[in-house]
N, CA, C and O atoms as a printed pandas DataFrame, in Angstrom:
     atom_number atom_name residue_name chain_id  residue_number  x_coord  y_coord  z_coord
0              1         N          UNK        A               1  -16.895  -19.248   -3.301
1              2        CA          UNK        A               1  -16.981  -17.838   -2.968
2              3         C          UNK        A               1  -15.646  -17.368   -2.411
3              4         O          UNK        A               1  -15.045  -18.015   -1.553
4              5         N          UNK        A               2  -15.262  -16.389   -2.846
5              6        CA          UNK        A               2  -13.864  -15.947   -2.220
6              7         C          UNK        A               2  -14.143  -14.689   -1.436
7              8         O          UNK        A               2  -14.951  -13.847   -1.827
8              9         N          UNK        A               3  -13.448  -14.586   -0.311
9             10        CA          UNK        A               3  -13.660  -13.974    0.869
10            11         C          UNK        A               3  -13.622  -12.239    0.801
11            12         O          UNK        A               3  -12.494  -11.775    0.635
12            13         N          UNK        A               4  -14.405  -11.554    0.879
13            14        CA          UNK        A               4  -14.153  -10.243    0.466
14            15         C          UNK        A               4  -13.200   -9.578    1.463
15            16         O          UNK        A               4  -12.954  -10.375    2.368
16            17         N          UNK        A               5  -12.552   -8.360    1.632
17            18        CA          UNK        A               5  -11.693   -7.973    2.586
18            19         C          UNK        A               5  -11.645   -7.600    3.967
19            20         O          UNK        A               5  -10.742   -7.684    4.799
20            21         N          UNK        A               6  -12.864   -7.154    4.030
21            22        CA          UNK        A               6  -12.787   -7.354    5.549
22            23         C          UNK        A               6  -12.498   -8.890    6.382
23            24         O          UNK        A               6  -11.939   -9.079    7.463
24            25         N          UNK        A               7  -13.120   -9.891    5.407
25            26        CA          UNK        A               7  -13.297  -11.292    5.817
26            27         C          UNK        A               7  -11.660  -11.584    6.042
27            28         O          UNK        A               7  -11.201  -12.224    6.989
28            29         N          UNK        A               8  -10.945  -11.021    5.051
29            30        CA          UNK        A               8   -9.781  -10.991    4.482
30            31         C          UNK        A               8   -9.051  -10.639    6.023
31            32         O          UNK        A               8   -8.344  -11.464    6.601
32            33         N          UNK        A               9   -9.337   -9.354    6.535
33            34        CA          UNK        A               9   -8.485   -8.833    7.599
34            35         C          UNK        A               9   -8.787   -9.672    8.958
35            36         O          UNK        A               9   -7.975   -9.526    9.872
36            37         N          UNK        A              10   -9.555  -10.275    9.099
37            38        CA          UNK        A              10  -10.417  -11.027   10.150
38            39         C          UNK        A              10   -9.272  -12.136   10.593
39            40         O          UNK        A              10   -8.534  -12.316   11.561
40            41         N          UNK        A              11   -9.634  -12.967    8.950
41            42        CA          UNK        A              11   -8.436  -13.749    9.120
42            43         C          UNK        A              11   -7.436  -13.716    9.012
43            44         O          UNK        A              11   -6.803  -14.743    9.259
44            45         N          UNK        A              12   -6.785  -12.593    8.612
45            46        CA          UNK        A              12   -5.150  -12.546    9.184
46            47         C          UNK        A              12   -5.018  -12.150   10.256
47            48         O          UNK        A              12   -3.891  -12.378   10.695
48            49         N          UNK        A              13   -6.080  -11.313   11.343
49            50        CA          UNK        A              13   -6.266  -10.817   12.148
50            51         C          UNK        A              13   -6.177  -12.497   13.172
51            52         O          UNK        A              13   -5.276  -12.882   13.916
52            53         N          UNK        A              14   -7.206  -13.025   12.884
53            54        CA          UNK        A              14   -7.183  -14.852   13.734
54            55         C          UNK        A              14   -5.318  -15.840   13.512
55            56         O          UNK        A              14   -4.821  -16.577   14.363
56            57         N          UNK        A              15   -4.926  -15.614   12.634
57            58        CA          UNK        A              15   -3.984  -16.320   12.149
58            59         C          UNK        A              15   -2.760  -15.588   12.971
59            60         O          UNK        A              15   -1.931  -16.366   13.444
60            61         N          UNK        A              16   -2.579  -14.387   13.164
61            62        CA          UNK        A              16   -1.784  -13.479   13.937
62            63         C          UNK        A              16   -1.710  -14.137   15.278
63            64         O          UNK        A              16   -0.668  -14.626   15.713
64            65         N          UNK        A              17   -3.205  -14.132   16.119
65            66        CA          UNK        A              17   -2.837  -14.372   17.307
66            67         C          UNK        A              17   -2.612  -16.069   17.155
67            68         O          UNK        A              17   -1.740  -16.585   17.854
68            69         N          UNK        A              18   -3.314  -16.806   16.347
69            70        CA          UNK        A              18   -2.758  -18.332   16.981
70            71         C          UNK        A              18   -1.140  -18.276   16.129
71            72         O          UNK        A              18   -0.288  -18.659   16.932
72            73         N          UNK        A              19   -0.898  -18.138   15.607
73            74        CA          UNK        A              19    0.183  -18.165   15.438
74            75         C          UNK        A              19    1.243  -17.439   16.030
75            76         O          UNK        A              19    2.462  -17.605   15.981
76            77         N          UNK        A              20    0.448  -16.499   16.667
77            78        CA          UNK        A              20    2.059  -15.541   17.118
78            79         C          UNK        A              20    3.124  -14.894   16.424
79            80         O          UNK        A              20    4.321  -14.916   16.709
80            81         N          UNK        A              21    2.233  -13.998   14.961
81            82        CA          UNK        A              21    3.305  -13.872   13.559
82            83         C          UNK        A              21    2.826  -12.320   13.384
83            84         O          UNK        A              21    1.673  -11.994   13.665
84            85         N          UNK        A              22    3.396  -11.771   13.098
85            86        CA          UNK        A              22    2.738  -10.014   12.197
86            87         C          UNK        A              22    2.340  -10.599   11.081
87            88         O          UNK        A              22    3.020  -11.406   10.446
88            89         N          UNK        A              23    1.262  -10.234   10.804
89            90        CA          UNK        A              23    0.558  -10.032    9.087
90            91         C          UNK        A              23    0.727   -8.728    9.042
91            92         O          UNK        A              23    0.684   -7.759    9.799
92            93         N          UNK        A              24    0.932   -8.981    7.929
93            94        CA          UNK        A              24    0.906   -7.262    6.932
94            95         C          UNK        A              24   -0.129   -7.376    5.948
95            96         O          UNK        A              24   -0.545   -8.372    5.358
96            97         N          UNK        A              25   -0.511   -6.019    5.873
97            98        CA          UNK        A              25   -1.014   -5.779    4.765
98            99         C          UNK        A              25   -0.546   -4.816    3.858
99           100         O          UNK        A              25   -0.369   -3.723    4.397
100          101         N          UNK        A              26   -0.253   -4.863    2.502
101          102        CA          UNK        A              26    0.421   -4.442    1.476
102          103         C          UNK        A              26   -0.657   -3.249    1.205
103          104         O          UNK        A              26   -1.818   -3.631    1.057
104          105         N          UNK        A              27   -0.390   -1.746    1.118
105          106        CA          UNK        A              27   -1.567   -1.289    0.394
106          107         C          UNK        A              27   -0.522   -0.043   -0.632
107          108         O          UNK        A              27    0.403    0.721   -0.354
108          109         N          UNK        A              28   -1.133   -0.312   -1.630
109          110        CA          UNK        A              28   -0.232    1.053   -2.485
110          111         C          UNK        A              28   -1.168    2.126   -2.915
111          112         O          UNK        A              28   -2.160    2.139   -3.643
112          113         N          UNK        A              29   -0.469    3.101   -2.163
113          114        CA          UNK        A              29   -1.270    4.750   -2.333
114          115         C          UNK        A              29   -0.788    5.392   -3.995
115          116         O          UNK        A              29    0.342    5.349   -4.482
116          117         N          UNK        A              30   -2.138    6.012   -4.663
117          118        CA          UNK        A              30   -1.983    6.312   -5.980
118          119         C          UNK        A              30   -2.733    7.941   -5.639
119          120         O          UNK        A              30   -3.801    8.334   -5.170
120          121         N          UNK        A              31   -1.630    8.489   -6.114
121          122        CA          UNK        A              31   -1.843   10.099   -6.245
122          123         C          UNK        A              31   -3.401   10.413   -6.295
123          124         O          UNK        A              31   -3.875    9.876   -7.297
124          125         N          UNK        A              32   -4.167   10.961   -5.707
125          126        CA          UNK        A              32   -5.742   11.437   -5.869
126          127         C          UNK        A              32   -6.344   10.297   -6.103
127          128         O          UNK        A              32   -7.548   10.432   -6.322
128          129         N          UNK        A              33   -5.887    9.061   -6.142
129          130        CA          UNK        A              33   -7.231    7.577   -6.067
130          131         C          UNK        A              33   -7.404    7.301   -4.665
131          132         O          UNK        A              33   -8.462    7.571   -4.097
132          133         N          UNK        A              34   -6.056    6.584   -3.854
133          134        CA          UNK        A              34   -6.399    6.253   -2.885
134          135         C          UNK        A              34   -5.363    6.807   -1.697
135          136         O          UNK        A              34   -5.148    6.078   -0.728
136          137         N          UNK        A              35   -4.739    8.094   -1.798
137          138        CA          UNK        A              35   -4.475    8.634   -1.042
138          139         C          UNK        A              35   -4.850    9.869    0.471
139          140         O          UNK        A              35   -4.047   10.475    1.180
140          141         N          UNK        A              36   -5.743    9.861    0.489
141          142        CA          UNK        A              36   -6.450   10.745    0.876
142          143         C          UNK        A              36   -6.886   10.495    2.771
143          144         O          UNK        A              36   -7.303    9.423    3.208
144          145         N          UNK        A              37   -6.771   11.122    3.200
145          146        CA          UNK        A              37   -6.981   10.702    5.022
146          147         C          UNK        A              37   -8.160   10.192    4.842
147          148         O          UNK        A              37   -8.094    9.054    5.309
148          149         N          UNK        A              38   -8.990   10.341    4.516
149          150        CA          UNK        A              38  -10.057    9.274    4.597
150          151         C          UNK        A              38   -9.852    8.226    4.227
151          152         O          UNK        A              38  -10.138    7.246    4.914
152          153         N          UNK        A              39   -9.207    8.119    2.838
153          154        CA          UNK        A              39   -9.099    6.645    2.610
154          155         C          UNK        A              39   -8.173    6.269    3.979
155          156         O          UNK        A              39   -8.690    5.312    4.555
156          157         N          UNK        A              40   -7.295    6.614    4.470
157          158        CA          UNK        A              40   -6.638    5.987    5.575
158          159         C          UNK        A              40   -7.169    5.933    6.767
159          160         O          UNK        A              40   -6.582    5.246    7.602
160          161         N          UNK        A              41   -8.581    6.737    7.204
161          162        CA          UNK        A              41   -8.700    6.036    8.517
162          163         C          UNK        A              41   -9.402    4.597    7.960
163          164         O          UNK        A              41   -9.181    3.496    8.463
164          165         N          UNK        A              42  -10.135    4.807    7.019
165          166        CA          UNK        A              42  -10.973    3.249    6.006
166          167         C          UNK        A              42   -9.834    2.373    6.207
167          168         O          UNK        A              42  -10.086    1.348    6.840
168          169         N          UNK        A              43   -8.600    2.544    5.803
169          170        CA          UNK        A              43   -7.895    1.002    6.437
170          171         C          UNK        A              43   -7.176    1.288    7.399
171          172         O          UNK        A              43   -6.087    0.715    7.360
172          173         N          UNK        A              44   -7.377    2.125    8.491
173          174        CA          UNK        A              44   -7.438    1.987    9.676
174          175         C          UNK        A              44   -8.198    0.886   10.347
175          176         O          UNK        A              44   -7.915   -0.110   11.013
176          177         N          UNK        A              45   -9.426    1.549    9.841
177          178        CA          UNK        A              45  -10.763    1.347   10.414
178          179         C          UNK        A              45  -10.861   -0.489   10.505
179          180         O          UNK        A              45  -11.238   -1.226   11.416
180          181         N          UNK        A              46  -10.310   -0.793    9.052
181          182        CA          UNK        A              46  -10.483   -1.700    8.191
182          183         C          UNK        A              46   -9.338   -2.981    9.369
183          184         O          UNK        A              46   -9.883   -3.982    9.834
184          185         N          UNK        A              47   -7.727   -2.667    9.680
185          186        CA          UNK        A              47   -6.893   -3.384   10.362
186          187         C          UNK        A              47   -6.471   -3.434   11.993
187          188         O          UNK        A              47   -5.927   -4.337   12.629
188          189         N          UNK        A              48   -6.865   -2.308   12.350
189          190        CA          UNK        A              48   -6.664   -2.013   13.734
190          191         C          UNK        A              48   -7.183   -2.962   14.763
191          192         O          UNK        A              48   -6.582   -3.306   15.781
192          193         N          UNK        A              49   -8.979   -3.540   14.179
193          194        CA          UNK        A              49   -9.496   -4.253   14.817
194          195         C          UNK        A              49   -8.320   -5.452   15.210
195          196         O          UNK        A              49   -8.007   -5.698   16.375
196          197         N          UNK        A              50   -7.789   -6.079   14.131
197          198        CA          UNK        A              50   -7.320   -7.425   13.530
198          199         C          UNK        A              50   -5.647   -6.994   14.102
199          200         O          UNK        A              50   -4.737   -7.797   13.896
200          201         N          UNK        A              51   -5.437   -5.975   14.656
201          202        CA          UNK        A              51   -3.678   -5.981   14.671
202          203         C          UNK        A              51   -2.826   -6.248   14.023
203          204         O          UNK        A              51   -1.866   -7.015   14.092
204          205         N          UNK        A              52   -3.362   -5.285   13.069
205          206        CA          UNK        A              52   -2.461   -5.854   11.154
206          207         C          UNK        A              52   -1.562   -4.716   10.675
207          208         O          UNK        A              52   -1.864   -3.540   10.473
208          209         N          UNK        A              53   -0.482   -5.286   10.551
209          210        CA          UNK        A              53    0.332   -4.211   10.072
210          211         C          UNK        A              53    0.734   -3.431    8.893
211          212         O          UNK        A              53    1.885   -3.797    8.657
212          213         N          UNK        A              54    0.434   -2.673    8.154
213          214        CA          UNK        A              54    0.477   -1.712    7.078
214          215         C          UNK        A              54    1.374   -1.755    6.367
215          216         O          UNK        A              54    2.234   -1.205    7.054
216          217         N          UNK        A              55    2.211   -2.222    4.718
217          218        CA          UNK        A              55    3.238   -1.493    4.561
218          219         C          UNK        A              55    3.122   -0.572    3.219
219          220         O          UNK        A              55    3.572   -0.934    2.132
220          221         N          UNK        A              56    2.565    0.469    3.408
221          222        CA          UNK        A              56    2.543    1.628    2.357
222          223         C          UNK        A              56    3.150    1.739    1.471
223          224         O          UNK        A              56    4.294    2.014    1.832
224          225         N          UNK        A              57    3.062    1.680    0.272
225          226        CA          UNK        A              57    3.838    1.516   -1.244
226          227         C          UNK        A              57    3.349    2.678   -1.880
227          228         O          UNK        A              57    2.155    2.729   -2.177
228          229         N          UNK        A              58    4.212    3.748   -2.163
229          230        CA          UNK        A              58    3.884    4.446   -3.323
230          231         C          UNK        A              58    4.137    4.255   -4.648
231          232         O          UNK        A              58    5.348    4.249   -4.864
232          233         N          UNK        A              59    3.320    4.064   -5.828
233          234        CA          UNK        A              59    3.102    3.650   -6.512
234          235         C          UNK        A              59    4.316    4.383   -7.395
235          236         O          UNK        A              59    4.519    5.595   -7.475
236          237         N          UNK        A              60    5.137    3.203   -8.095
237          238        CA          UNK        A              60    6.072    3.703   -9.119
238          239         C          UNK        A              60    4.871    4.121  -10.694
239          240         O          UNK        A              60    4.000    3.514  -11.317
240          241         N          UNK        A              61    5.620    5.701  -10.763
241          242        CA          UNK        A              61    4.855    6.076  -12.390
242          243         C          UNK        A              61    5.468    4.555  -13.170
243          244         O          UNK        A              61    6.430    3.791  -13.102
244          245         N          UNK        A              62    4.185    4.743  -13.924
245          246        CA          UNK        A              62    4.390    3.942  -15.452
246          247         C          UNK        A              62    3.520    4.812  -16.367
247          248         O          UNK        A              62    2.308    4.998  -16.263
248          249         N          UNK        A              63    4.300    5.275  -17.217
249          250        CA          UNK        A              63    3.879    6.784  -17.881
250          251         C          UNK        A              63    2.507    6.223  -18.596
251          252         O          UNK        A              63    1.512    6.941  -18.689
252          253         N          UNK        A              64    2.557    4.472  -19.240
253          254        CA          UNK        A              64    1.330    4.374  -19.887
254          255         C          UNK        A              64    0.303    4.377  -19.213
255          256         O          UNK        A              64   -0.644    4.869  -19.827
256          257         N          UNK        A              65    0.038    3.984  -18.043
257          258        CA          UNK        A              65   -0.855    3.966  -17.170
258          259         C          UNK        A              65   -1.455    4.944  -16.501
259          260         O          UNK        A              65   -2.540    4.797  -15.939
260          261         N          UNK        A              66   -0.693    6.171  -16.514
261          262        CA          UNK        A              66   -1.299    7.148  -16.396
262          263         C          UNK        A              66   -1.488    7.278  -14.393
263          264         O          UNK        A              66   -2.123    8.188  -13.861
264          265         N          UNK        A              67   -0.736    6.091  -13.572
265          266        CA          UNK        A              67   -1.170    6.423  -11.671
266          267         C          UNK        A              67   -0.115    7.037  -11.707
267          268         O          UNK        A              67    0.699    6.708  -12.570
268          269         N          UNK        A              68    0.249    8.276  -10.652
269          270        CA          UNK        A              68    1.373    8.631  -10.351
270          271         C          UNK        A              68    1.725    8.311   -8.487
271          272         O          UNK        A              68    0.970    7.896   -7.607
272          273         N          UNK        A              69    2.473    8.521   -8.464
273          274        CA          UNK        A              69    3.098    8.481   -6.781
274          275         C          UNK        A              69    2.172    9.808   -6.156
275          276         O          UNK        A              69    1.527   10.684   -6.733
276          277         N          UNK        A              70    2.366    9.591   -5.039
277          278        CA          UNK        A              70    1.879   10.749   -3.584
278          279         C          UNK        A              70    2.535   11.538   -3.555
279          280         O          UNK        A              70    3.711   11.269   -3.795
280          281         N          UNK        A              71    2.125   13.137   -3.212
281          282        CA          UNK        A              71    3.365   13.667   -2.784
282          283         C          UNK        A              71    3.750   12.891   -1.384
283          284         O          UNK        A              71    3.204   11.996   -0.738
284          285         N          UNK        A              72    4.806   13.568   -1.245
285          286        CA          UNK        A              72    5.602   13.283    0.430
286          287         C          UNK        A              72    4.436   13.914    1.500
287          288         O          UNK        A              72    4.153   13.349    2.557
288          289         N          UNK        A              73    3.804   15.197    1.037
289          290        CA          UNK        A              73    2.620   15.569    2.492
290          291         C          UNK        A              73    1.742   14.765    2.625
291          292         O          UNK        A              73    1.059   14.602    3.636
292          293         N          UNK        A              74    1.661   14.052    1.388
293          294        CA          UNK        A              74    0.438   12.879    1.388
294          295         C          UNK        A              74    0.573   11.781    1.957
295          296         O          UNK        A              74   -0.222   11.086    2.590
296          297         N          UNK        A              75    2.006   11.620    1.604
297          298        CA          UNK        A              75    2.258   10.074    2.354
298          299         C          UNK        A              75    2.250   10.199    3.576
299          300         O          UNK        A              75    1.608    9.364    4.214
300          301         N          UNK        A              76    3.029   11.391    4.372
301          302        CA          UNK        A              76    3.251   11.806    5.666
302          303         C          UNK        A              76    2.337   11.897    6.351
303          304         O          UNK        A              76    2.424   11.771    7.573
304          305         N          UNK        A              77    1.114   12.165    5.656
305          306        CA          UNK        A              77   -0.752   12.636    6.165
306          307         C          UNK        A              77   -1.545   11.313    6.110
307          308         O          UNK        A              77   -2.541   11.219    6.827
308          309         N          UNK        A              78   -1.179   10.263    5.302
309          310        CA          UNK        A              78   -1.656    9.045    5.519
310          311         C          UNK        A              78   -0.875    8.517    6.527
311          312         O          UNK        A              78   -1.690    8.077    7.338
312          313         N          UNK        A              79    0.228    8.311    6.933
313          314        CA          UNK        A              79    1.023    7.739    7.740
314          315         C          UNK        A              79    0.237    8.504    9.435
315          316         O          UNK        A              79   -0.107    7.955   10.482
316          317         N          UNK        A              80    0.223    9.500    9.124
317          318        CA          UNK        A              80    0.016   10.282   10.576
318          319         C          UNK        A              80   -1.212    9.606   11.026
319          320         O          UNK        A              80   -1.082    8.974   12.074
320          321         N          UNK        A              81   -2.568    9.592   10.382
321          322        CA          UNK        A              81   -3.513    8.932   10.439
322          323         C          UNK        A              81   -3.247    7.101   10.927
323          324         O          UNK        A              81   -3.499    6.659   12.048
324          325         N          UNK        A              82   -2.923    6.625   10.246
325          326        CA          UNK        A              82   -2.551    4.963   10.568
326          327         C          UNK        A              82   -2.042    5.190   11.781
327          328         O          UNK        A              82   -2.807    4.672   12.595
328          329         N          UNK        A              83   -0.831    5.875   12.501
329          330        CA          UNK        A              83   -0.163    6.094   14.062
330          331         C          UNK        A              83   -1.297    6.713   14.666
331          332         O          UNK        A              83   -1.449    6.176   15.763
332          333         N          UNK        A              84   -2.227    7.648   14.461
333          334        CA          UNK        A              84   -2.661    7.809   14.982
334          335         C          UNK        A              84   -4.022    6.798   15.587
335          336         O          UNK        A              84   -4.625    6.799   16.660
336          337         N          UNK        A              85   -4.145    6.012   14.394
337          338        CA          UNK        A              85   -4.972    4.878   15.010
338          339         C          UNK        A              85   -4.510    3.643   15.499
339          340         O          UNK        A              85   -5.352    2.746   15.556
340          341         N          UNK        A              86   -3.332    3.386   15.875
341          342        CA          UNK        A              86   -2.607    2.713   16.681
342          343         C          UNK        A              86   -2.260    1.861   16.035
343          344         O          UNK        A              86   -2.023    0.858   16.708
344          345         N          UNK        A              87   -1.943    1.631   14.006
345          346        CA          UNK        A              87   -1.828    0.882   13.290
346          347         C          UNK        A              87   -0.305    0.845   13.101
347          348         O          UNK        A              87    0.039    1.839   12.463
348          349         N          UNK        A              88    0.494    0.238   13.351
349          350        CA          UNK        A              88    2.129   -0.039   13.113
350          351         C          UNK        A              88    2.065    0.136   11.695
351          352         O          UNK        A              88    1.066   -0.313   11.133
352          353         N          UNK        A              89    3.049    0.772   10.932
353          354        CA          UNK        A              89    2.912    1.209    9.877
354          355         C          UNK        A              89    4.705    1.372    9.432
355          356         O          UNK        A              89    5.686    1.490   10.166
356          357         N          UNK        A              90    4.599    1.323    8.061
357          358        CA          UNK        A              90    5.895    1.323    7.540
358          359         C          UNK        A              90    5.640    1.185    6.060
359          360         O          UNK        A              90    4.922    0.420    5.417
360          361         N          UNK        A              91    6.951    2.762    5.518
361          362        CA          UNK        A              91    6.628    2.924    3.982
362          363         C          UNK        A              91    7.850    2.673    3.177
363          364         O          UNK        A              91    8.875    3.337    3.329
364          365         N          UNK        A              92    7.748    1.849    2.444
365          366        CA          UNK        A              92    8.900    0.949    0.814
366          367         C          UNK        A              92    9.177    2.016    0.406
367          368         O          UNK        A              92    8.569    2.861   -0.252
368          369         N          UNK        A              93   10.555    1.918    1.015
369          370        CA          UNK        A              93   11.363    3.045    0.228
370          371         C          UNK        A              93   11.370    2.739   -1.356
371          372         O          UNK        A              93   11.673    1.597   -1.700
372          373         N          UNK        A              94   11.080    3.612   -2.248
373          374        CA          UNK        A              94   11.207    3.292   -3.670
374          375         C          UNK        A              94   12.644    3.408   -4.256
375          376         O          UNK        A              94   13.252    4.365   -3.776
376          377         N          UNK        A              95   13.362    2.667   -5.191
377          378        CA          UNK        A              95   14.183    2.142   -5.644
378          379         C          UNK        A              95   14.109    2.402   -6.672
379          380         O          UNK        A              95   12.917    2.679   -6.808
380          381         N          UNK        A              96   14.942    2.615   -8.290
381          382        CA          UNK        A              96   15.167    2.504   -9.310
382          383         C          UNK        A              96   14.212    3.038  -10.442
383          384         O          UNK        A              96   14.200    2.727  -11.633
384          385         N          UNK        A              97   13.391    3.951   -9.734
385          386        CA          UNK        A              97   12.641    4.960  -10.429
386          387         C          UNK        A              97   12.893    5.766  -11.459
387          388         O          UNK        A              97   12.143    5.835  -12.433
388          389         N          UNK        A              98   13.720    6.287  -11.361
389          390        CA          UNK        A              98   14.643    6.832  -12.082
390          391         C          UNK        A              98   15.646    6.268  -13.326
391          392         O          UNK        A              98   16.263    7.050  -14.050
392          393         N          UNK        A              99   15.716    4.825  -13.465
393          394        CA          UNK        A              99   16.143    4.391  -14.248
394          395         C          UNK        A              99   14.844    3.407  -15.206
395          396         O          UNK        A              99   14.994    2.768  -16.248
396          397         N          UNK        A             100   13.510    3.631  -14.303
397          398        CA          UNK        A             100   12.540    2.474  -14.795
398          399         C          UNK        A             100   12.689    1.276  -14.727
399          400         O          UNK        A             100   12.408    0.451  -15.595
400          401         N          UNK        A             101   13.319    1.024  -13.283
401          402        CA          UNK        A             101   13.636   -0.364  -12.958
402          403         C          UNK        A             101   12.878   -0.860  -11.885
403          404         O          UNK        A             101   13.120   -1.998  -11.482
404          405         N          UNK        A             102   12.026   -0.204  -11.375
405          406        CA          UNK        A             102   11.619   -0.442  -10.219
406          407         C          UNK        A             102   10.255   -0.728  -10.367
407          408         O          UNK        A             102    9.519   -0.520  -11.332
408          409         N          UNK        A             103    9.955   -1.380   -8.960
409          410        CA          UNK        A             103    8.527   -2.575   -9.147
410          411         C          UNK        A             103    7.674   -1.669   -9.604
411          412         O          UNK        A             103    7.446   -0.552   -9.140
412          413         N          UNK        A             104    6.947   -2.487  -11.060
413          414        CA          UNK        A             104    5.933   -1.972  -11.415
414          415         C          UNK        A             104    6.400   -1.657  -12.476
415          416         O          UNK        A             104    5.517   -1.971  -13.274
416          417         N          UNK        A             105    7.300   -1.195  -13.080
417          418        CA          UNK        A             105    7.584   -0.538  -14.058
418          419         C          UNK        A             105    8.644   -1.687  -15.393
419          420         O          UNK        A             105    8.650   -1.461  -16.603
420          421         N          UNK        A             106    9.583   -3.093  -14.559
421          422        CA          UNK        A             106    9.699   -3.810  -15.580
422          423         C          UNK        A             106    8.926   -4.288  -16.225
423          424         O          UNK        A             106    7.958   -4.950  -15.852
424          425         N          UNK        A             107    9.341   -3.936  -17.621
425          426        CA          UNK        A             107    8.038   -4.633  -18.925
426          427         C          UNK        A             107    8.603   -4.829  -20.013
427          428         O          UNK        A             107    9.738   -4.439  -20.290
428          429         N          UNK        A             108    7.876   -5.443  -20.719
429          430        CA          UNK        A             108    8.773   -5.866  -22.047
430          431         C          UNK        A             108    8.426   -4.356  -23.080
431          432         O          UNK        A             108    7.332   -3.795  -23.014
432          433         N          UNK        A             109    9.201   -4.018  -23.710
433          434        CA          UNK        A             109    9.344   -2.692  -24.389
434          435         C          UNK        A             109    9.391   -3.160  -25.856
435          436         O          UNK        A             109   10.024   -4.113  -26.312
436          437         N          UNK        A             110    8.226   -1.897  -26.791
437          438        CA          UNK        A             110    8.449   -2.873  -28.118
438          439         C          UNK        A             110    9.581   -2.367  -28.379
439          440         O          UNK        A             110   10.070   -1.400  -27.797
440          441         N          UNK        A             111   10.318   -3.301  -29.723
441          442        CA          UNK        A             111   11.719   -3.223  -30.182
442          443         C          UNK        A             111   11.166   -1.989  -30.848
443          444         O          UNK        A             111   10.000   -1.645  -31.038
444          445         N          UNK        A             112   12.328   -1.407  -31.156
445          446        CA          UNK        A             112   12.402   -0.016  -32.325
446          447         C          UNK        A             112   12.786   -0.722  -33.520
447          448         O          UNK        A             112   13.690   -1.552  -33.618
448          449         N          UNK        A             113   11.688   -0.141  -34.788
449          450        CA          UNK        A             113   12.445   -0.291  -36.418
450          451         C          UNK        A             113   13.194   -0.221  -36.505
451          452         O          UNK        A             113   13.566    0.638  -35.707
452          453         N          UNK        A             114   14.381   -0.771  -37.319
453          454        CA          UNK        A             114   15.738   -0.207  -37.623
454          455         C          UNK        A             114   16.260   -0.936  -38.916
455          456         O          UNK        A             114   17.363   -0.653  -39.382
């Protein structure tokens, strides 16, 4: 049986204090899926217990896939929420977007006919 997520935050939450280490938790916000203040007090709700630290990823477009990034009020409105629940928090600056280099977006591309 593999541990569902709360079980998940518990124990990084246990592993934190005997060890004496920050766990993070990775979460990436997708435009209207999981951006939304509710979804953020939910992993508030979800790490705060456990003293787990957040690091917010906005999701690089990949045009086939169809997720896009947050706006900036969104990210700023999830972020406000996490501080406000006393969750240490910190957001991945995105990188190489613009060229389609950036995480998430290297892929193998079919060749063109020629």
């Amino acid at each position: 049986r593999l541990p569902g997520v709360a079980e998940l935050a518990a124990m990084g939450g246990a592993y934190a204090r005997e060890a004496r280490r920050m766990v993070t938790v990775s979460y990436v916000l997708l435009a209207g899926v999981n951006d939304s203040p509710a979804e953020a007090r939910a992993l508030a709700a979800l790490v705060a217990p456990h003293g787990l630290h957040v690091n917010l990823i906005p999701v690089n477009e990949v045009e086939e896939l169809g997720y896009r990034p947050p706006s900036r009020a969104a990210v700023s409105e999830f972020v406000s929420v996490l501080l406000d629940a006393k969750v240490p928090t910190h957001v991945r600056a995105t990188r190489g977007a613009e060229s389609n280099a950036a995480c998430g977006q290297l892929r193998r591309r079919p060749r063109s006919a020629t």
